[in-house]
SESEBA-926155 format. One record per residue (C-alpha): x, y, z; residue in three letters. Coordinates in Angstrom, 2 decimals, always signed. Example, Ala and Ser with C-alpha at 12.3 -4.5 7.8 and 13.67 -1.06 7.14 Angstrom:
BEGIN
PT        px        py        pz   code
PT    +12.30     -4.50     +7.80    ALA
PT    +13.67     -1.06     +7.14    SER
END
This chain:
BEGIN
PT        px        py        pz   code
PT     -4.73     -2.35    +25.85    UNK
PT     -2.08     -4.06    +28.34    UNK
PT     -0.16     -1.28    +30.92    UNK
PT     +2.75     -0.95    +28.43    UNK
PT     +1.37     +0.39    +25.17    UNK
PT     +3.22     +0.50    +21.91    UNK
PT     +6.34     +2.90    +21.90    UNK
PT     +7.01     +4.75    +18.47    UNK
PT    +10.16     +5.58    +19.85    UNK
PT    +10.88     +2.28    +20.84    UNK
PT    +10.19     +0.88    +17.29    UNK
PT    +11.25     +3.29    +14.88    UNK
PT    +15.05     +2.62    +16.53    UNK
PT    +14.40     -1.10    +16.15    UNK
PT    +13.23     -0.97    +12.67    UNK
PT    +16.39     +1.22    +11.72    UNK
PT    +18.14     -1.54    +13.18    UNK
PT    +17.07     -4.05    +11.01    UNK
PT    +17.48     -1.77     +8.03    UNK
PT    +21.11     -1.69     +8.79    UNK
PT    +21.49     -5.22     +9.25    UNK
PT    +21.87     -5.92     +5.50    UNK
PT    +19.50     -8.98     +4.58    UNK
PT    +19.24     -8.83     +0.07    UNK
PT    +18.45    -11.99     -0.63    UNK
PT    +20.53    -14.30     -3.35    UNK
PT    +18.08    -15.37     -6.11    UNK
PT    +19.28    -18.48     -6.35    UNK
PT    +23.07    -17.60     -6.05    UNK
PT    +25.92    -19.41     -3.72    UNK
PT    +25.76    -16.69     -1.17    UNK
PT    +23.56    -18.44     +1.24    UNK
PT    +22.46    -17.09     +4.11    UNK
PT    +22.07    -13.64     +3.63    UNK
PT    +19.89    -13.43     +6.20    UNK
PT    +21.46    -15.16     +8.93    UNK
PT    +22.74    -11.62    +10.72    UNK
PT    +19.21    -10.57    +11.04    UNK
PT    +18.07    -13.48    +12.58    UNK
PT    +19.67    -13.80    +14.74    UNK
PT    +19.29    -10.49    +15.75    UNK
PT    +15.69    -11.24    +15.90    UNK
PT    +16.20    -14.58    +17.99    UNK
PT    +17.82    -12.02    +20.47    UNK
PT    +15.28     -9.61    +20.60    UNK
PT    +12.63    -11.87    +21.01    UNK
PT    +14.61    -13.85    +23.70    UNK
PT    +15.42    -10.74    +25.30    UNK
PT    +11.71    -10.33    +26.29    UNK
PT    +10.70    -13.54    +27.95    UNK
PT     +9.71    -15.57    +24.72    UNK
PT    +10.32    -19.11    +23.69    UNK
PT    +12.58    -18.78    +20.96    UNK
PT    +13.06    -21.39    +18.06    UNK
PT    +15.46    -21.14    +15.20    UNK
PT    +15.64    -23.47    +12.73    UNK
PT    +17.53    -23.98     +9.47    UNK
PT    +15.44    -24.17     +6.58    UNK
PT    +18.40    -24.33     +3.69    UNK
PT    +22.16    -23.91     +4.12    UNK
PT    +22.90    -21.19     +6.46    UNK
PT    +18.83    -19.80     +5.76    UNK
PT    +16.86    -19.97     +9.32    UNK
PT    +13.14    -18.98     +9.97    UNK
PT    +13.00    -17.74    +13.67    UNK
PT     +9.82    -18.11    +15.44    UNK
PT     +8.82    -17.19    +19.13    UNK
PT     +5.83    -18.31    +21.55    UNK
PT     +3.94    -16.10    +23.44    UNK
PT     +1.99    -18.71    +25.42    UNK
PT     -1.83    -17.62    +26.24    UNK
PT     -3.70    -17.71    +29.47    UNK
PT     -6.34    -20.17    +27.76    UNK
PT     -7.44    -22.71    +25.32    UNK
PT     -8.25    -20.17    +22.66    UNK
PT     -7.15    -19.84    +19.23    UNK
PT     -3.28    -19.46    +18.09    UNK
PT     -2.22    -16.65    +16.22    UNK
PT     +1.14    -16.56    +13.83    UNK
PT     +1.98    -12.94    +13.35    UNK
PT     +4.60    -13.36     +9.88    UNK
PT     +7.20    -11.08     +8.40    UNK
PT    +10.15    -11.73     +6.54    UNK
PT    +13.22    -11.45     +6.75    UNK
PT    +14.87    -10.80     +3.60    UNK
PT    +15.13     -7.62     +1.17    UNK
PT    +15.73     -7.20     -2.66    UNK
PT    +18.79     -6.22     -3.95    UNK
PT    +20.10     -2.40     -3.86    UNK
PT    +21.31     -1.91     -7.07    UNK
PT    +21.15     +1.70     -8.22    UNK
PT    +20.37     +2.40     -4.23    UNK
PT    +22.55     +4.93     -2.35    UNK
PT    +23.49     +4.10     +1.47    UNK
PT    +20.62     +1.42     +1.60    UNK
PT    +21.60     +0.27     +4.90    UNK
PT    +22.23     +3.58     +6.51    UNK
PT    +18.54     +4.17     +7.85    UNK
PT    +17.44     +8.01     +8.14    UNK
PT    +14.51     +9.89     +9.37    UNK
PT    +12.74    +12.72     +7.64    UNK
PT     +9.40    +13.79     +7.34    UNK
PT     +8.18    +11.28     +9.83    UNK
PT     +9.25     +8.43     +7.31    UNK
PT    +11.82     +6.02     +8.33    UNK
PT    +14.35     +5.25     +4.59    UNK
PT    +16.37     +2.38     +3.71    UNK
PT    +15.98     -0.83     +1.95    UNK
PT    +13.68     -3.18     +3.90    UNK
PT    +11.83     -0.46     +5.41    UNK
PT     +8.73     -0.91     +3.87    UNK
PT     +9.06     -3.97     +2.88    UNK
PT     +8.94     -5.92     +5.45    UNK
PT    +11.32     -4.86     +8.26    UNK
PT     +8.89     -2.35     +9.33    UNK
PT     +6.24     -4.76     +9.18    UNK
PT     +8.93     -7.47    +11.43    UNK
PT     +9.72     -4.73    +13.49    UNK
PT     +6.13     -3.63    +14.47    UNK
PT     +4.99     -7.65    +15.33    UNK
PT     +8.39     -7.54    +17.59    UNK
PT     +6.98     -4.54    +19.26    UNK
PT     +3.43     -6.01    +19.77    UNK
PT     +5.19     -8.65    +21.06    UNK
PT     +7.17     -7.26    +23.36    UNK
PT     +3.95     -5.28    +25.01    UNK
PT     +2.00     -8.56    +25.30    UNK
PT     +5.02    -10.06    +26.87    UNK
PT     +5.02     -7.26    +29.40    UNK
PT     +1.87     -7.56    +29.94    UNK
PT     +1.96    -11.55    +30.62    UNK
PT     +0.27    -13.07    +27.72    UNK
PT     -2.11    -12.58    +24.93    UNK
PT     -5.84    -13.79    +26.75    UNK
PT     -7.37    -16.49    +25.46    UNK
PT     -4.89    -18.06    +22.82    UNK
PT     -1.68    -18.19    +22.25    UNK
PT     +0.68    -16.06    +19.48    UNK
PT     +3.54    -17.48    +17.31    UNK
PT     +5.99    -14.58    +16.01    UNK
PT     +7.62    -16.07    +12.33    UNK
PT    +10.45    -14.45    +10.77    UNK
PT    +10.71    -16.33     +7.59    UNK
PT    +13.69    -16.48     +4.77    UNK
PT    +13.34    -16.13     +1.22    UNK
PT    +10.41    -14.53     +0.65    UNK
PT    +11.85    -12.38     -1.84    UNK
PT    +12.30    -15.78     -3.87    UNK
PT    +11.78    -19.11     -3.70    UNK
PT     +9.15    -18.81     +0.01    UNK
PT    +11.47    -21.37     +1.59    UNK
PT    +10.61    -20.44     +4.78    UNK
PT     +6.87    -19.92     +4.51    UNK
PT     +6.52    -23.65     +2.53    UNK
PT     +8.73    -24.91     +5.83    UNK
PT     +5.94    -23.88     +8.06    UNK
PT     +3.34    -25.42     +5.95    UNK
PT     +5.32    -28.66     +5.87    UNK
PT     +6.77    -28.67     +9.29    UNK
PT     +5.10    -26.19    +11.56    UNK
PT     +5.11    -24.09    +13.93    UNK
PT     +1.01    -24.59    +13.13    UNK
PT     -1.47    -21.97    +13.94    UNK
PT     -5.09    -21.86    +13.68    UNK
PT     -4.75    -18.37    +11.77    UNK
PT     -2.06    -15.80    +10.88    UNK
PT     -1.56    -12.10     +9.63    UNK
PT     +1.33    -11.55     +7.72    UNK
PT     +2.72     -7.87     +8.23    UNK
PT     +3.09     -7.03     +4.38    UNK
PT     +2.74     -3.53     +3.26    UNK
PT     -0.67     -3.30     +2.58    UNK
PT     -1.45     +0.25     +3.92    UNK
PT     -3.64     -1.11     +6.69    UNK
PT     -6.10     -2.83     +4.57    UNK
PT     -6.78     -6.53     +5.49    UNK
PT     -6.23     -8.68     +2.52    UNK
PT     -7.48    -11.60     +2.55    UNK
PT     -6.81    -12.31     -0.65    UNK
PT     -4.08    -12.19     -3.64    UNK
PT     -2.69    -13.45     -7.19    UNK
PT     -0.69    -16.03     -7.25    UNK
PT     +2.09    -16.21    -10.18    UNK
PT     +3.34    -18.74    -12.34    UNK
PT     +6.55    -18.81    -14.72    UNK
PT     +6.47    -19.69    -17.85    UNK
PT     +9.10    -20.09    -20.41    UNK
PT     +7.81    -20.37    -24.49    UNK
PT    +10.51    -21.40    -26.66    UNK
PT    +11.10    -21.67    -30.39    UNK
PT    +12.87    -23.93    -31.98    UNK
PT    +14.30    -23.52    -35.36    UNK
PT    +17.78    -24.88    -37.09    UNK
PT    +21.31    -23.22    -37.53    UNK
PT    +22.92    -22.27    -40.57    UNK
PT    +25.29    -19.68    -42.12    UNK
PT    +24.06    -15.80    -41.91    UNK
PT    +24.98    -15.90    -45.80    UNK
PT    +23.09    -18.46    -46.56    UNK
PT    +19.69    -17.94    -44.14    UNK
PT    +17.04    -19.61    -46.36    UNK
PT    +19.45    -23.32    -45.62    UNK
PT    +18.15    -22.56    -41.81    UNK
PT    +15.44    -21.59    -39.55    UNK
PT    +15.47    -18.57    -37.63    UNK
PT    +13.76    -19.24    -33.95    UNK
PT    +13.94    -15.46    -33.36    UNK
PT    +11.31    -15.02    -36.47    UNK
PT     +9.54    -17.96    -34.97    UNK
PT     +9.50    -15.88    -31.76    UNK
PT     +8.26    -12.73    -33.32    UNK
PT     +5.01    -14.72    -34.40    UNK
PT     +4.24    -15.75    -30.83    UNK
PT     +4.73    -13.11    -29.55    UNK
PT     +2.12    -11.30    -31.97    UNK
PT     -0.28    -14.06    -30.78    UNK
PT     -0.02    -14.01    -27.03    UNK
PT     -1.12     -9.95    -27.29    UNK
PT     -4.77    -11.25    -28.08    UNK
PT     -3.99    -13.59    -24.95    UNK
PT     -3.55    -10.75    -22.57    UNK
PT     -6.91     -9.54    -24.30    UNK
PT     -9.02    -12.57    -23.84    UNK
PT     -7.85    -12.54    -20.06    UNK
PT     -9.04     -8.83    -19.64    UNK
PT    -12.43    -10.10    -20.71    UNK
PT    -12.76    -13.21    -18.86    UNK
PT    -14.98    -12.26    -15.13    UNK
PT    -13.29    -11.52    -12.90    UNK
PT    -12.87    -12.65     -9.07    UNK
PT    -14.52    -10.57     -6.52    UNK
PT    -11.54     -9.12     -4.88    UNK
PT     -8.64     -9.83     -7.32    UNK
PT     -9.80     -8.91    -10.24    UNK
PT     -8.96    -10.42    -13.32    UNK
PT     -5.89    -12.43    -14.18    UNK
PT     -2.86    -10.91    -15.62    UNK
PT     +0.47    -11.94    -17.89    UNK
PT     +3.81    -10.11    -19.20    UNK
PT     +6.36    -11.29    -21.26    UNK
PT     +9.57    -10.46    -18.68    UNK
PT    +12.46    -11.83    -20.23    UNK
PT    +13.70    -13.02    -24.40    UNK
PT    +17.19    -14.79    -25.50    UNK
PT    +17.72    -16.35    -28.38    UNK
PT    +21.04    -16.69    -30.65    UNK
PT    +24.65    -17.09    -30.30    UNK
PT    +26.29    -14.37    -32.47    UNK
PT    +24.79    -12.65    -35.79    UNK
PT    +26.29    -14.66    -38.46    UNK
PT    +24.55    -17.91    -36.99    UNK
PT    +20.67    -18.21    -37.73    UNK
PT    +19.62    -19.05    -34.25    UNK
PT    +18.54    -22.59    -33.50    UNK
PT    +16.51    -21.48    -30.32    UNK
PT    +14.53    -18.48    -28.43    UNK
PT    +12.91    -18.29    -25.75    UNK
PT    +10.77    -15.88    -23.42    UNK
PT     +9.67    -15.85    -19.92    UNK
PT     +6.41    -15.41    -19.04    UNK
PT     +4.49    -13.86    -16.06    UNK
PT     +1.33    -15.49    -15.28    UNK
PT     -0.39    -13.82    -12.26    UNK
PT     -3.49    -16.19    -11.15    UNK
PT     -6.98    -16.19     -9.78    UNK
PT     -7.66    -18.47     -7.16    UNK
PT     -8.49    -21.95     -8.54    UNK
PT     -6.12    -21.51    -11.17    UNK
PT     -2.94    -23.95    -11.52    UNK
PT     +0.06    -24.09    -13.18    UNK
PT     -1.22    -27.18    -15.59    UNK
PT     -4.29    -25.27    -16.42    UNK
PT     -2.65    -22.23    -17.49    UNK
PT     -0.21    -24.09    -19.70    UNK
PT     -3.23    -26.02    -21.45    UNK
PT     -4.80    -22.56    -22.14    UNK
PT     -1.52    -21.01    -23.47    UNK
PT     -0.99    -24.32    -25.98    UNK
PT     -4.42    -23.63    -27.07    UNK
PT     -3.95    -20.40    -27.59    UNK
PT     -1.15    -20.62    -29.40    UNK
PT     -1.71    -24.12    -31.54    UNK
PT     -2.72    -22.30    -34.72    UNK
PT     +0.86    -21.37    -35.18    UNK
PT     +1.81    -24.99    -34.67    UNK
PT     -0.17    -25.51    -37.91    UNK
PT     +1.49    -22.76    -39.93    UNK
PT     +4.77    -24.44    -39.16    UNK
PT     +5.71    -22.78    -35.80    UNK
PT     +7.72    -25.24    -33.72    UNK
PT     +7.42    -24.55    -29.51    UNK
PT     +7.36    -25.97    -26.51    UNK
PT     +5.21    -24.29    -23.36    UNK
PT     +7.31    -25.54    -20.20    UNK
PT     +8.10    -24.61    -16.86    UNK
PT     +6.92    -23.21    -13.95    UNK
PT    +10.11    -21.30    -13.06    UNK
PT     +7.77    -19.49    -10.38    UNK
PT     +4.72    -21.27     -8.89    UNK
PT     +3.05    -18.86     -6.08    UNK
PT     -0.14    -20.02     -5.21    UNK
PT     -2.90    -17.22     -4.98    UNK
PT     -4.59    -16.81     -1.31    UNK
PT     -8.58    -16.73     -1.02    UNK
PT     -9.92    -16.32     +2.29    UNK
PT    -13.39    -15.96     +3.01    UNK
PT    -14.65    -12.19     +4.22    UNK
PT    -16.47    -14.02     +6.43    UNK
PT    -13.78    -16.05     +8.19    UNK
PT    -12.24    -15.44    +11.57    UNK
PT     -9.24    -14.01    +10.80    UNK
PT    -10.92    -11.47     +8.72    UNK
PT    -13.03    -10.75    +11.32    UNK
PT    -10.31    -10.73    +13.79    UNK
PT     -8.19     -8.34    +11.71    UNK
PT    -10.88     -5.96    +10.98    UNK
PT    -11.79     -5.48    +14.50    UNK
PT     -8.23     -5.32    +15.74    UNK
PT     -7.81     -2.53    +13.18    UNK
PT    -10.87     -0.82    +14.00    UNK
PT     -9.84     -0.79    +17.92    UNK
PT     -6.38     +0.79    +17.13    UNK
PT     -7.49     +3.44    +14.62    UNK
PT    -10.99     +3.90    +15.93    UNK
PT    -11.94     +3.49    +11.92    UNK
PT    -13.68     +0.08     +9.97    UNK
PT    -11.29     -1.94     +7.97    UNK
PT    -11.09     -1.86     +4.64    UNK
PT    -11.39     -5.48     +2.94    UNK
PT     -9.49     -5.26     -0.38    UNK
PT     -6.95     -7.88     -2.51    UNK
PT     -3.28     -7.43     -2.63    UNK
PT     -1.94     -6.52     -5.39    UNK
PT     +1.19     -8.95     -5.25    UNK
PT     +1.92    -12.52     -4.02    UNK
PT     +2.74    -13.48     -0.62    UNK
PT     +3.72    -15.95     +2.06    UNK
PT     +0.56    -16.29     +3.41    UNK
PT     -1.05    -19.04     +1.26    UNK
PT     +1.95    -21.34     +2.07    UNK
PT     +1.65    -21.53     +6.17    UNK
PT     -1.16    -24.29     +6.18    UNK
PT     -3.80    -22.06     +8.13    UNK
PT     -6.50    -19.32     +7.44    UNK
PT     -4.56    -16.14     +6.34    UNK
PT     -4.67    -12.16     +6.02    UNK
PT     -2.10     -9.79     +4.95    UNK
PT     -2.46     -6.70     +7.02    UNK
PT     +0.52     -4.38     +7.67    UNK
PT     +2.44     -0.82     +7.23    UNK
PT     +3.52     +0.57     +3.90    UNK
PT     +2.79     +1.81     +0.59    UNK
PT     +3.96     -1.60     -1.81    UNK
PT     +4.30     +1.42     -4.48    UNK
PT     +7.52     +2.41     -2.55    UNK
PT     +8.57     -1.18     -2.02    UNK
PT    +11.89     -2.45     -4.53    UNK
PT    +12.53     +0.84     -5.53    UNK
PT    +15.35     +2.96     -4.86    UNK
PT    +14.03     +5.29     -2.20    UNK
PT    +12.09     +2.86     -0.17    UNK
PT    +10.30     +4.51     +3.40    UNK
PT     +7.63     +3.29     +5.63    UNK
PT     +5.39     +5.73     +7.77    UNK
PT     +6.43     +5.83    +11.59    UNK
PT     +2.92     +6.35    +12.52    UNK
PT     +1.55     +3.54    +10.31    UNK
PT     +4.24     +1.06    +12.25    UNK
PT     +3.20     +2.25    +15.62    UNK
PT     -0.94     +1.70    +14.17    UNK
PT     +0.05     -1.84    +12.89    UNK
PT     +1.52     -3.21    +15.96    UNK
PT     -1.06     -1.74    +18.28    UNK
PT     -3.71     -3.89    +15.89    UNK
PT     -1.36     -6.93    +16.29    UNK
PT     -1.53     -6.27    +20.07    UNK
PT     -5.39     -6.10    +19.94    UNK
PT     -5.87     -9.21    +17.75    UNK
PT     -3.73    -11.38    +20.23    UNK
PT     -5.87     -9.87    +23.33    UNK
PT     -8.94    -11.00    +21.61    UNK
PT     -8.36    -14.49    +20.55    UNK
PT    -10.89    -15.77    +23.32    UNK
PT    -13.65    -13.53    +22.44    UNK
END
């Protein structure tokens, strides 16, 4: 470990920080740029320590930040990834006043991920004190809409900054994850044909329609609980998250439609998943059911990195040397940037993901402090 070593104190007041800054990200709305304050108050922190600083726009008024820690080598380079936007606070009292209690830091975004962003600044700023990682080089990525659409992450797999490997700091409890679900939206709709409420039998009602899909797809969920499932992920998943359908009562309603969550096993893809759904489901078409299977309104890809691969390896042992315990290898349980930024990946960082979203979100302070000391030991050992 360099002459500087991590600083709790140092941390825990620069994740509150970011919790204040307030970062919810739009869904899709006109409000753009939600989190441009928090960038660049990251850009400035990062400057302020000696590091080559990049921000670049990704969408209207949306930046990714990233910052080089140049190595003292030709080893390996290392993206360290957090994000930098939150979900919304609805139902959330003071969600950007940050308090401490318990040895838990509150507010929305502490878990997840400022407290993850905040602990690869503070691994940063030791190795910058210290002159460089050895061996290699890091790359420190604060990434946009994460929360949503992964604009920033599917920027770095298009455009760079490239790395040979990366950790993203996702609240995973300090497992390494080197693997995940990806997740698919699908929208089922019924089609049927308007007519007066008086006179229902001159009409067909797409809500009934739905009803009888609906029925179907719970044998659908069943057949995917038998299938085998993948060594670390399990088996796939799927929930019907959203119905509409009809105008007003007295109108037999000409259309409904649901939204679908797929979650998917690695090899899995988006056409594949809608052929097995139209199979399922082409009985009905038969009986006089009239839908269409379209989409995807979400397409995350799942992440499958061998146990065997160097970042694994390189995440396990960092872990190991900051808690003086052996990594647990395990899948997280939801989607991520990581598959999206073109290298080798692992999701390794502080938090409980139970906590994360809701209204009474917290992070450990000693679980930051252990997270960034492993980032610090992963970028010392990139030239082993």
């Amino acid at each position: 470990m360099p002459a500087e070593t991590v600083s709790p104190e140092r941390l825990t007041e620069l994740a509150a920080a970011m919790v204040a800054i307030p970062s919810v990200n739009p869904f899709g709305g006109s409000e753009g740029g939600a989190e441009a304050d928090l960038a660049a108050f990251v850009a400035g922190r990062l400057a302020d320590i000696g590091a080559v600083v990049d921000v670049r726009e990704v969408a209207s008024g949306r930046q990714n930040v990233y910052a080089r820690l140049a190595g003292d080598g030709e080893g390996k380079t290392l993206m360290l990834a957090g994000h930098l936007d939150t979900v919304g606070v609805e139902g959330y009292a003071d969600p950007f006043s940050p308090r401490l209690s318990g040895g838990k830091l509150f507010g929305r975004g502490a878990c997840d991920m400022k407290g993850g962003l905040a602990a690869i600044i503070e691994a940063a700023t030791v190795l910058a004190a210290a002159g460089a990682p050895r061996g290699g080089e890091v790359i420190v990525a604060a990434l946009c809409d994460e929360e949503f659409a992964m604009l920033g992450s599917r920027a770095v797999g298009r455009e760079g900054p490239h790395a040979d490997m990366a950790i993203v700091a996702e609240p995973t409890g300090l497992i390494v994850c080197p693997a995940h679900k990806g997740q698919l939206g699908v929208v089922i709709r019924t089609l049927g044909r308007s007519a007066h409420s008086s006179m229902p039998e001159l009409g067909e009602n797409a809500i009934d329609s739905m009803a009888r899909v609906l029925e179907r797809l719970r044998s659908y969920d069943a057949v995917l609980r038998a299938a085998p499932p993948h060594p670390l992920c399990g088996r796939a998943r799927f929930n019907v998250g959203v119905i509409a359908g009809g105008t007003v009562a007295s109108i037999v309603p000409a259309s409904c439609q649901v939204e679908v969550d797929r979650r998917t096993l690695p090899g899995e893809t988006y056409h594949g998943v809608t052929a097995e759904i139209e199979a399922h489901l082409a009985s009905l078409r038969e009986e006089g059911v009239r839908f269409e299977v379209e989409g995807p309104t979400w397409d995350i890809p799942p992440l499958d990195v061998s146990v065997d691969s160097t970042v694994v390896r390189l995440a396990g042992a960092a872990h190991e040397a900051a808690t003086g315990s052996v990594a647990r290898i395990d899948a997280f349980p939801a989607a991520t940037d990581a598959p999206n930024l073109g290298c080798p990946a692992v999701v390794y960082g502080p938090g409980d993901l139970a906590v994360a979203h809701s209204a009474d979100e917290w992070v450990e302070v000693e679980e930051l402090a252990t997270a960034a000391r492993a980032y610090v030991e992963a970028a010392l050992h990139l030239g082993d």
